[in-house]
C-alpha positions in Angstrom: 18.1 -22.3 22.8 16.1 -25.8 22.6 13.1 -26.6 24.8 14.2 -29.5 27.5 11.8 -32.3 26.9 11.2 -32.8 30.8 7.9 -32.7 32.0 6.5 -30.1 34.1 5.8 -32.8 37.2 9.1 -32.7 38.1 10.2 -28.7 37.3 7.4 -27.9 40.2 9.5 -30.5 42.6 12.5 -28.1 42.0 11.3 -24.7 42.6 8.0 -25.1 44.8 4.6 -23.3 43.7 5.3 -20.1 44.8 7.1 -16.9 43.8 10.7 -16.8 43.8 13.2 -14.0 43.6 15.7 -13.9 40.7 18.5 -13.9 42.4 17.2 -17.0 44.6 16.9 -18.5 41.3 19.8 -17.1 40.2 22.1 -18.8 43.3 20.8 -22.3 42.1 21.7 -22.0 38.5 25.3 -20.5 39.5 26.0 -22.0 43.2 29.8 -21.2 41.9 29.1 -17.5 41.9 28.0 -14.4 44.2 24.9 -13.5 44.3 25.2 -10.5 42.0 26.9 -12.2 39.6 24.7 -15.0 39.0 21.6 -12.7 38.6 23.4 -10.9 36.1 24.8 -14.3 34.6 21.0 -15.4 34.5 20.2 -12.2 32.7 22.5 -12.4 30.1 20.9 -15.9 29.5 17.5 -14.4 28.9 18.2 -11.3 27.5 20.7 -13.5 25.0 18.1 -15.9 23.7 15.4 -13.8 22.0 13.2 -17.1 22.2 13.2 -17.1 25.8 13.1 -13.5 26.4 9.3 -13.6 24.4 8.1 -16.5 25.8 9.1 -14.8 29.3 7.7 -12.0 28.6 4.3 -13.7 27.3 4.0 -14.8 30.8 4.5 -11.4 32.4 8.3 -10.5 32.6 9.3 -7.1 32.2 12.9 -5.7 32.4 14.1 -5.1 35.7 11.9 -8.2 37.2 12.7 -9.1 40.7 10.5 -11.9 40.9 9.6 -15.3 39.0 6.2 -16.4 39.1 5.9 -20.3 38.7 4.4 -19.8 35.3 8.0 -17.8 34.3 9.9 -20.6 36.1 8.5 -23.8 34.3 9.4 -21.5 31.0 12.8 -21.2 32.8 13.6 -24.6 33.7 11.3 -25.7 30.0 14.2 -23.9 28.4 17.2 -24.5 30.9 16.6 -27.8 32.6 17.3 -27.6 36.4 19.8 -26.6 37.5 21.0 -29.7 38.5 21.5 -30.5 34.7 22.2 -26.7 33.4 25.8 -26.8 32.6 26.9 -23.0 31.5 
């Protein structure tokens, strides 16, 4: 998957400097979806794109992660857009 060109600026105004849960992340990327199924939709992302997965897991993420630190989400949205522009 290609790196989205958008600076980081306004991938912090999307998902504040804190934390975040994957499946709080999850809901955003898949409003259509439970829950459940967008966390595992969101999986299936990372654990699909090998590039993603290792630049993830440069920056901490280990399999079975609950939570996104802000450093995981601006690789997230670097390689996903928002999701406001992610499009499945």
């Amino acid at each position: 998957m290609k790196l989205n060109s958008r600076n980081t600026s306004s991938r912090e105004e999307v998902f504040p400097f804190r934390v975040h849960r994957v499946k709080e992340v999850a809901v955003r990327y898949f409003p259509h979806l439970t829950p459940n199924s967008g966390t595992r939709a969101l999986r299936r992302i990372i654990y699909g794109d090998q590039e993603l997965l290792c630049t993830l897991r440069e920056h901490g993420y280990a399999s079975g992660q609950r939570s996104f630190t802000p450093a995981m989400l601006n690789v997230l949205t670097a390689y996903l857009g928002t999701p406001e522009e992610f499009s499945p």
